[in-house]
DRENDO-1510 file (C-alpha; in Angstrom, 1 decimal, always signed):
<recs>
REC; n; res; u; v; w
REC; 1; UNK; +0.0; +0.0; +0.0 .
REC; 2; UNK; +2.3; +2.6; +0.9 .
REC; 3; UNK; +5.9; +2.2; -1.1 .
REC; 4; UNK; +8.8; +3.1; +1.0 .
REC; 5; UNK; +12.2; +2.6; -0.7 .
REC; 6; UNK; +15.0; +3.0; +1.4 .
REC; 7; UNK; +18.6; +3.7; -0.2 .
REC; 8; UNK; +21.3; +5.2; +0.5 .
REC; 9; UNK; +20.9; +7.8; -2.0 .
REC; 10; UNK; +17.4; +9.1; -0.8 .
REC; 11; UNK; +18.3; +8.8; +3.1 .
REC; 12; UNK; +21.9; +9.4; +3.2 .
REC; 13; UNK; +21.7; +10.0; +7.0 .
REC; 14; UNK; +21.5; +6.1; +7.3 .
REC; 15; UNK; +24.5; +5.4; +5.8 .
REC; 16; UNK; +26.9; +3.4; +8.0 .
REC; 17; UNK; +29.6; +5.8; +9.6 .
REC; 18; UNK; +33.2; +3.9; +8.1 .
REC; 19; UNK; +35.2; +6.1; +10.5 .
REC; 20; UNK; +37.5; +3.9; +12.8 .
REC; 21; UNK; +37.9; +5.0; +16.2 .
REC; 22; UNK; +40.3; +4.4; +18.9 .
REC; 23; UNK; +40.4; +4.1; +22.7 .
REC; 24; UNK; +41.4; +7.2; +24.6 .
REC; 25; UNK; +44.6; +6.5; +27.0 .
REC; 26; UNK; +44.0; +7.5; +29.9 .
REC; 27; UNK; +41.3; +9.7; +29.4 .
REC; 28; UNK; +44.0; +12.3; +28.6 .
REC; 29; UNK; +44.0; +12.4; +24.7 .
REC; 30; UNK; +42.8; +11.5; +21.6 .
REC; 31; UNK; +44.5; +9.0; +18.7 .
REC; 32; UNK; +45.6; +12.8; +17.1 .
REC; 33; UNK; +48.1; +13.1; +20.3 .
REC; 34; UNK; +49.8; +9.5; +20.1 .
REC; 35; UNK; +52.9; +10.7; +18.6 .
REC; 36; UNK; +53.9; +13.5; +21.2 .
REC; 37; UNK; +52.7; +10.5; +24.3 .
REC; 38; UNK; +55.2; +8.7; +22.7 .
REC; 39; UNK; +57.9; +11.3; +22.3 .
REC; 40; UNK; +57.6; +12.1; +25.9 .
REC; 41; UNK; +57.3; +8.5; +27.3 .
REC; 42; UNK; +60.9; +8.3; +26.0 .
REC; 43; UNK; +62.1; +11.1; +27.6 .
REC; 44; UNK; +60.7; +10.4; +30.5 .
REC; 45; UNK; +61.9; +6.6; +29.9 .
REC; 46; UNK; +65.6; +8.2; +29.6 .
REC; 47; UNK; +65.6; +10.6; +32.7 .
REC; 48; UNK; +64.1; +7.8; +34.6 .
REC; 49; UNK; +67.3; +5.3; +33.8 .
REC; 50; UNK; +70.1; +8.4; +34.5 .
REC; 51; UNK; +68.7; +9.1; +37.7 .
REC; 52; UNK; +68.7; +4.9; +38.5 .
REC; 53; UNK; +72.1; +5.1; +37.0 .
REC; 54; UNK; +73.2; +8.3; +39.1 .
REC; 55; UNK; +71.9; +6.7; +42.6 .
REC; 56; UNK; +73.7; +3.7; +41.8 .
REC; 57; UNK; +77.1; +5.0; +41.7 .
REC; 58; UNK; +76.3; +7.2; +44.0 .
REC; 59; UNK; +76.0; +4.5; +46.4 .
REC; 60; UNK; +78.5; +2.5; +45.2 .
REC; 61; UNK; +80.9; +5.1; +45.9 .
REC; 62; UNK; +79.4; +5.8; +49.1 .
REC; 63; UNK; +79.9; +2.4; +49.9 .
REC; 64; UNK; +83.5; +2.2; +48.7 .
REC; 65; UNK; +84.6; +5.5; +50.7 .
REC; 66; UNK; +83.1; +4.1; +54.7 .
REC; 67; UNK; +85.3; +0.4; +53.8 .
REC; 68; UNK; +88.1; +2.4; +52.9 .
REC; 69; UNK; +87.8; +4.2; +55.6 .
REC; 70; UNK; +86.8; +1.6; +58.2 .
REC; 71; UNK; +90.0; +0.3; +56.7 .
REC; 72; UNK; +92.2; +3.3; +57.4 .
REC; 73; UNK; +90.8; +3.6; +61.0 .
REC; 74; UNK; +91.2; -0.2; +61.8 .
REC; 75; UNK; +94.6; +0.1; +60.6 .
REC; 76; UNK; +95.5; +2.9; +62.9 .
REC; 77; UNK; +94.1; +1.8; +65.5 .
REC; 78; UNK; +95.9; -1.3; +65.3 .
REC; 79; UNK; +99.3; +0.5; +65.0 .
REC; 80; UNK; +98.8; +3.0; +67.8 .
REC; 81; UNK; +97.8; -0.2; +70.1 .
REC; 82; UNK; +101.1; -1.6; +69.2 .
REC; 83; UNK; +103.2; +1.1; +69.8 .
REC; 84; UNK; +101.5; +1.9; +73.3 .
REC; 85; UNK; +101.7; -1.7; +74.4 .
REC; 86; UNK; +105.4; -1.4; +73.2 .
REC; 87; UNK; +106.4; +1.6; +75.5 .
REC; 88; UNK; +104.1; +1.0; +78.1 .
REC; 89; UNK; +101.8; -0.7; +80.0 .
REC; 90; UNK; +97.8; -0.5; +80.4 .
REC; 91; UNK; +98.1; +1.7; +83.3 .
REC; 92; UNK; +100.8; +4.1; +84.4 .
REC; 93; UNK; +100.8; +5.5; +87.5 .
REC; 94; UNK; +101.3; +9.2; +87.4 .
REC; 95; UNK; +103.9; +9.4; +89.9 .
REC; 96; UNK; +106.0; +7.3; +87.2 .
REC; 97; UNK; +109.2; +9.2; +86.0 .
REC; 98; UNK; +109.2; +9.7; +82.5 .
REC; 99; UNK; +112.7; +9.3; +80.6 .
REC; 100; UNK; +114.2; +8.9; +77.4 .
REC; 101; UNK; +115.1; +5.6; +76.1 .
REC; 102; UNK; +119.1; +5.1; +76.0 .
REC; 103; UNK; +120.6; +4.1; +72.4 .
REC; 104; UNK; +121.3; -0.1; +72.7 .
REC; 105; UNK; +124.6; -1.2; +72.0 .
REC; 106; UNK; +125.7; -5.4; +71.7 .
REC; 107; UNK; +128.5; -6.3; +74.6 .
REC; 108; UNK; +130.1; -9.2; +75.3 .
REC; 109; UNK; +129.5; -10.3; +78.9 .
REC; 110; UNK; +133.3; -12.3; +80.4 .
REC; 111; UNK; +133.6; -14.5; +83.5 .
REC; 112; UNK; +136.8; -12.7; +84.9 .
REC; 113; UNK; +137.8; -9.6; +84.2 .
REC; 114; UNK; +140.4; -7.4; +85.8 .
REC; 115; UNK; +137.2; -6.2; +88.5 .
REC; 116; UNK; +137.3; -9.7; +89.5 .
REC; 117; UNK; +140.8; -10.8; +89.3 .
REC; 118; UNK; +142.6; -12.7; +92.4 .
REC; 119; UNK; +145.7; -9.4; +92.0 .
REC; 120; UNK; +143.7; -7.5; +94.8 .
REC; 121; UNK; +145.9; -4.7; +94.5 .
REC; 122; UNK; +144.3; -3.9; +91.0 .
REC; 123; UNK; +141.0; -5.0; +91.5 .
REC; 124; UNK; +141.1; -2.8; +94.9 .
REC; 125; UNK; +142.6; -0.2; +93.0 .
REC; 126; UNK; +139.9; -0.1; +90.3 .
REC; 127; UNK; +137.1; -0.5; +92.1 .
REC; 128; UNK; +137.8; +2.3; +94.6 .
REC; 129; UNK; +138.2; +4.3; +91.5 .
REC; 130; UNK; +134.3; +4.1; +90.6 .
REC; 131; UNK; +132.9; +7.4; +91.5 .
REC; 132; UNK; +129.2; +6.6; +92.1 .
REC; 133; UNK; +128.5; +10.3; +93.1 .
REC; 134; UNK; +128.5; +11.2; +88.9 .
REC; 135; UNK; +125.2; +10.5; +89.2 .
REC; 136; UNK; +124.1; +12.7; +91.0 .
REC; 137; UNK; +122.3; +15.3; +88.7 .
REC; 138; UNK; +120.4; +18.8; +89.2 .
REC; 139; UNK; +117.7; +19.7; +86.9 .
REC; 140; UNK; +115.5; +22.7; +86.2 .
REC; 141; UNK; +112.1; +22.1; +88.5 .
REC; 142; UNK; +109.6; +23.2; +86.0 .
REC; 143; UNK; +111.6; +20.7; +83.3 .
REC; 144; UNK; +111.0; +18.1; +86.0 .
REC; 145; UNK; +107.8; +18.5; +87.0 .
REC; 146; UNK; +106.8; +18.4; +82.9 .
REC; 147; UNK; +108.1; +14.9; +82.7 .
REC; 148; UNK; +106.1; +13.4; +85.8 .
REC; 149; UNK; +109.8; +13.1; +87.7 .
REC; 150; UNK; +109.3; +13.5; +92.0 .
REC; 151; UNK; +110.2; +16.7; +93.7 .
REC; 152; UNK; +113.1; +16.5; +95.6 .
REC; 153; UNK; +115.7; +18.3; +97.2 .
REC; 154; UNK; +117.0; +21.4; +95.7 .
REC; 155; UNK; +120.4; +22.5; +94.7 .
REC; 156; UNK; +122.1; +24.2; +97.5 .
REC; 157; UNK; +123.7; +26.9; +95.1 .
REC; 158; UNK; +120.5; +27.3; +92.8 .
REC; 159; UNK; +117.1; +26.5; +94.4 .
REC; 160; UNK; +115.4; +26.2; +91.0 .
REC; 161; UNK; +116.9; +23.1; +90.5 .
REC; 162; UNK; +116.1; +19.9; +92.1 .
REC; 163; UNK; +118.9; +17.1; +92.6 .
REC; 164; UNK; +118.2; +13.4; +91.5 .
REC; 165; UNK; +120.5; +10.0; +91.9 .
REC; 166; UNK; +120.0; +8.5; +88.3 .
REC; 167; UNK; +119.2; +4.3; +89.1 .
REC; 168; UNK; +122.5; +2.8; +87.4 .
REC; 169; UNK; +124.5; +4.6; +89.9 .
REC; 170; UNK; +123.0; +4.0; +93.0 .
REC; 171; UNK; +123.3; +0.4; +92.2 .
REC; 172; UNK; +126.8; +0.5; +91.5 .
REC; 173; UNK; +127.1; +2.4; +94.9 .
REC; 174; UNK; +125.2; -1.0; +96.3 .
REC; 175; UNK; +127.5; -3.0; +94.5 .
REC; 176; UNK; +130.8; -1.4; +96.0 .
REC; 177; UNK; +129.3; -1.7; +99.2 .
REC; 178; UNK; +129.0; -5.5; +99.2 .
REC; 179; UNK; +131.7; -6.1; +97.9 .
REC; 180; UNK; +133.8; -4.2; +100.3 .
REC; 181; UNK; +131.9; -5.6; +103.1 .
REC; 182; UNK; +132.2; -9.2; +102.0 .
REC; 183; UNK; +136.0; -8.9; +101.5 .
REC; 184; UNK; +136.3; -7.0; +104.5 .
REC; 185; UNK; +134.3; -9.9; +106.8 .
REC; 186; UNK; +136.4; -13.0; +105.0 .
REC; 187; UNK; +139.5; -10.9; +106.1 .
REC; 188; UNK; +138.0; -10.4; +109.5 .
REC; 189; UNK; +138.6; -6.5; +109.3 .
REC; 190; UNK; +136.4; -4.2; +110.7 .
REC; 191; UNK; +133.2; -3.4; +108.1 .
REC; 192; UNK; +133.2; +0.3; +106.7 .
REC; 193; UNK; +129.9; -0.1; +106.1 .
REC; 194; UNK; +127.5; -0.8; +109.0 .
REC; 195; UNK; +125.2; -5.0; +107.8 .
REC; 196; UNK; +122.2; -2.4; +107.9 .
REC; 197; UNK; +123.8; -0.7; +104.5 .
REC; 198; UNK; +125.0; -4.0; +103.2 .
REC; 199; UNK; +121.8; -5.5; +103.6 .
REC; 200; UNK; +119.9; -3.1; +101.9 .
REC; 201; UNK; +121.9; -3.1; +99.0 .
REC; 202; UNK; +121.6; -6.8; +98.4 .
REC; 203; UNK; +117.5; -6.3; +98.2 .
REC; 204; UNK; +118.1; -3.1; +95.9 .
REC; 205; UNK; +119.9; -5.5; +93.7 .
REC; 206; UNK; +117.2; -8.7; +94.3 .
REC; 207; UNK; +114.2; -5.8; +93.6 .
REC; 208; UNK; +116.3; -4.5; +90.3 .
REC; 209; UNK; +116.6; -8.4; +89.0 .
REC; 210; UNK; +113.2; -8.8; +89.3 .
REC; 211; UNK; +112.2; -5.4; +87.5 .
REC; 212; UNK; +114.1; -6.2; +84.5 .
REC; 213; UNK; +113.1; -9.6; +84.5 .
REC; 214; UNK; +116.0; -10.1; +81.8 .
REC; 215; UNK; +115.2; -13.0; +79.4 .
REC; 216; UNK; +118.3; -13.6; +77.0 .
REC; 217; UNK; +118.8; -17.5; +77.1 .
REC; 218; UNK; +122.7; -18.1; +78.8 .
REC; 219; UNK; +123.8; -21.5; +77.0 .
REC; 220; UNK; +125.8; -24.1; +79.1 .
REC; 221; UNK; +128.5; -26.6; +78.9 .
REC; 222; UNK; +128.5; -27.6; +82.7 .
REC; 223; UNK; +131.2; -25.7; +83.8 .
REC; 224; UNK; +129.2; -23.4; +86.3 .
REC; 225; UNK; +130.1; -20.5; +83.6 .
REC; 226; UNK; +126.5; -19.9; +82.2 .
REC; 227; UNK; +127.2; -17.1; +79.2 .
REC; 228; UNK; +130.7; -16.8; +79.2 .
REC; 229; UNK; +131.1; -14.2; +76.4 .
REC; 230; UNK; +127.9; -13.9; +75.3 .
REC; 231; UNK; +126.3; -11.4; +73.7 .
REC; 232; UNK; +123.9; -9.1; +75.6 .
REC; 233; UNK; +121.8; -6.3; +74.4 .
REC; 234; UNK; +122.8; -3.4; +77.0 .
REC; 235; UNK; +122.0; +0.6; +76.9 .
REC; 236; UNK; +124.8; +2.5; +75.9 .
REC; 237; UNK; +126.8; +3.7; +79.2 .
REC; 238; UNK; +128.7; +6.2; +77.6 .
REC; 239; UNK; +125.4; +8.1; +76.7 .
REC; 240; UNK; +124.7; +8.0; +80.3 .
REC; 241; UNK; +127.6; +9.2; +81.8 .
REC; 242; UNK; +127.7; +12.0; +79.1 .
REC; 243; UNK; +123.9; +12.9; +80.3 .
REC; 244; UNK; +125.7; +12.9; +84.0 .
REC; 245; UNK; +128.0; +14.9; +83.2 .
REC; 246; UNK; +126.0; +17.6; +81.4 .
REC; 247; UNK; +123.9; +18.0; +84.4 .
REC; 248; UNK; +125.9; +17.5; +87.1 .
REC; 249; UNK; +125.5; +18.2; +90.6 .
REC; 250; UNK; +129.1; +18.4; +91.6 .
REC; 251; UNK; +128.5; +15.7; +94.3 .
REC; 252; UNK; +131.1; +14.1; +96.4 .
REC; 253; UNK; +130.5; +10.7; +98.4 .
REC; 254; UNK; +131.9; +10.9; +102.1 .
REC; 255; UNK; +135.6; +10.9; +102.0 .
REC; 256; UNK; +136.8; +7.7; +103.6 .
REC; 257; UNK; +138.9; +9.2; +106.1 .
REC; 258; UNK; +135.7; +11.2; +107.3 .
REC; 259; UNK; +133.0; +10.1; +109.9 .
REC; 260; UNK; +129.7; +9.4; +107.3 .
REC; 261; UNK; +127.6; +10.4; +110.9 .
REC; 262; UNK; +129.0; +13.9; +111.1 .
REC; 263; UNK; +130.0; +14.6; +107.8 .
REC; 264; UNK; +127.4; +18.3; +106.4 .
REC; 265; UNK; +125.4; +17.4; +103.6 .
REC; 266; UNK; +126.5; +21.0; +102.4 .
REC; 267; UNK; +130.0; +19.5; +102.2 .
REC; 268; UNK; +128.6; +17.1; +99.6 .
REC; 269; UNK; +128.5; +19.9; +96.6 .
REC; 270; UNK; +130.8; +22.2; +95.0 .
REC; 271; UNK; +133.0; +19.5; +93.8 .
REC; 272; UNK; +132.8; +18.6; +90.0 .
REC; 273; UNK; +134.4; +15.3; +88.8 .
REC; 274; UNK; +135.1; +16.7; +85.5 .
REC; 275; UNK; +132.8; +13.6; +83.8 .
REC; 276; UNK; +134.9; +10.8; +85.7 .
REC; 277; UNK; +132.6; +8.0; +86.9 .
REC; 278; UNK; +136.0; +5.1; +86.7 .
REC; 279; UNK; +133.4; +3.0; +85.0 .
REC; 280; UNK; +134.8; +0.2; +81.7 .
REC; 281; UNK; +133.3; -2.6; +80.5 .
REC; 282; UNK; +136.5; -4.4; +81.5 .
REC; 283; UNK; +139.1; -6.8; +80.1 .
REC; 284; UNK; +138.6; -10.4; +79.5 .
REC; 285; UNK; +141.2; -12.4; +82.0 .
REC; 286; UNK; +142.1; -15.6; +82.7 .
REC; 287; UNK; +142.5; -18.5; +79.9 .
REC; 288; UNK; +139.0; -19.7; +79.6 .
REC; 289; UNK; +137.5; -21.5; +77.2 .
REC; 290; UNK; +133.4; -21.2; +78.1 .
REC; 291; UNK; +135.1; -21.3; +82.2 .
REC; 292; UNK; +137.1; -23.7; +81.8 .
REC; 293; UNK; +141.1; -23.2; +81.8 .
REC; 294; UNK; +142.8; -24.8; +78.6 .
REC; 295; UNK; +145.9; -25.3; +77.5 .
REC; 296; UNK; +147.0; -24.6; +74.3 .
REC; 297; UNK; +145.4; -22.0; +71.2 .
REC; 298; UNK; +141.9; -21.5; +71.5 .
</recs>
C-alpha cells in the first residue's frame, strides 16, 4: 500500500559511519596526540634510567669510601695499640718518671775480668776508682715536673733546681758496698759499712733483678760459667755518663777518712768530677774456654 524505498541515496543520513575510532589513553587524549605521548614517554623513559644510574654510583661510591675508611681507622688503631703496648703498659701511675730511652749497643759479657781478678791490689785499685757520686744530677724544676719526675731536694747553690740519683749509679754504689763488706768480713777486718747498708743493697739488687726480669737465654756446657762471652743487648753507658755529666750536681761521696755520721750534707756539693765515673766494660782475664782453663790455642 504505501511504497517506502529506502537507499542510500534518498536517506543518506542512514549510511553506516566507516570512520574507525580508537580508545582514549588514559582519558587524557585522543588518537591525534599519540605521537607527542610517545615522544615524551621516552624522555621520561631516559631521565628515569640516568637518575637509576646516578643513585647507583652514587651509592656505590658511598659504599667504597666508609670500607676504605673503616679500613684506614682499623689500621690505625691497630698501629697505635702496638706502639703503646710497646712503650708502656695498660696503666701508668702518674707518679712514674718519665725518661728517654738510651741508644742499645751489643757487649760481650766475660767471667773474669780485671774487676774480679785474684791481684787485689788492682782489682782494689779499680774499684775504689768508681765514682758513684757522677750520678748525681740537678735539673730545672719546671723541666722536672713536665716529665712526671718526684720533687726533691733542691740544689744548695740554685734553688730552681732539684737534685736526683740517676738508678744505674745508685746500684753501682750498692755494688761497691757488698763487695767491700764481703771482702772486709772474709778478712776479719772491721766493716766500713754498718750490715744495715749491706743489707739493703743486696734487696736493691734482688728488687732490680726482678724489675728487669731479663730473658736472653745463657747457653751451658756444665762448667758453672753460664754465658761466658755472650752477647747481651745493654743501653749504651757512655750516653749515660755523658747525660751525667751535662747535668751535674758536683757531688762528692763521704771521704773515707771522714765520719759518714757527722759529715754536712753541704759539704757534699761544690766538687765537680770533671765527667769521671771510673766506670769500663772491662778486660777479658784468665785462659778460659766457656770457664774452663785450657791449655794450648783457642
Amino acid at each position: 500500500m504505501f511504497g517506502f524505498k529506502f537507499g542510500q541515496k534518498k536517506f543518506p543520513y542512514l549510511e553506516r559511519d566507516q570512520t574507525v575510532y580508537a580508545a582514549l589513553r588514559d582519558g587524557a587524549s585522543s588518537p591525534i596526540d599519540d605521537g607527542d605521548v610517545e615522544e615524551k614517554s621516552s624522555d621520561a623513559r631516559a631521565a628515569s634510567t640516568t637518575r637509576t644510574r646516578f643513585w647507583r654510583a652514587t651509592i656505590v661510591i658511598l659504599l667504597l669510601t666508609t670500607n676504605l675508611f673503616t679500613l684506614v681507622v682499623l689500621f690505625a688503631t691497630k698501629h697505635l695499640s702496638a706502639r703503646i703496648d710497646a712503650k708502656e703498659p695498660i696503666y701508668t701511675p702518674q707518679s712514674w718518671a718519665r725518661v728517654e730511652e738510651l741508644p742499645e749497643k751489643y757487649t760481650r759479657f766475660n767471667w773474669w775480668t780485671e774487676y774480679s781478678d785474684k791481684n787485689f791490689t788492682e782489682t782494689d785499685a779499680l774499684w775504689e776508682n768508681i765514682n758513684p757520686a757522677h750520678g748525681f744530677i740537678a735539673m730545672d724544676r719546671q723541666w722536672a715536673k713536665a716529665r712526671h719526675w718526684p720533687d726533691s731536694m733542691h740544689l744548695p747553690s740554685d734553688p730552681s733546681k732539684n737534685v736526683y740519683l740517676l738508678e744505674a749509679y745508685h746500684l753501682l754504689h750498692c755494688v761497691g758496698v757488698i763487695r767491700k763488706s764481703f771482702w772486709q768480713s772474709v778478712h776479719g777486718e772491721e766493716l766500713y759499712y754498718n750490715p744495715p747498708h749491706a743489707g739493703h743493697c743486696i734487696d736493691m739488687l734482688r728488687q732490680y733483678v726482678m724489675c728487669k726480669a731479663d730473658n736472653t737465654p745463657l747457653y751451658l756446657f756444665g762448667d758453672d760459667t753460664a754465658g761466658d762471652e755472650q752477647y747481651r743487648k745493654c743501653n749504651n753507658w757512655d750516653v749515660l755518663r755523658d747525660f751525667a755529666t751535662d747535668h751535674s750536681a758536683c757531688y762528692r761521696d763521704t771521704p773515707l777518712d771522714v765520719d759518714p755520721d757527722t759529715f754536712p750534707l753541704g759539704d757534699h756539693f761544690g766538687y765537680c768530677d770533671g765527667g769521671h765515673d771510673g766506670m769500663s766494660e772491662g778486660e777479658r782475664r784468665g785462659n778460659w774456654k766457656h770457664g774452663v782453663v785450657f791449655e794450648g790455642p783457642a
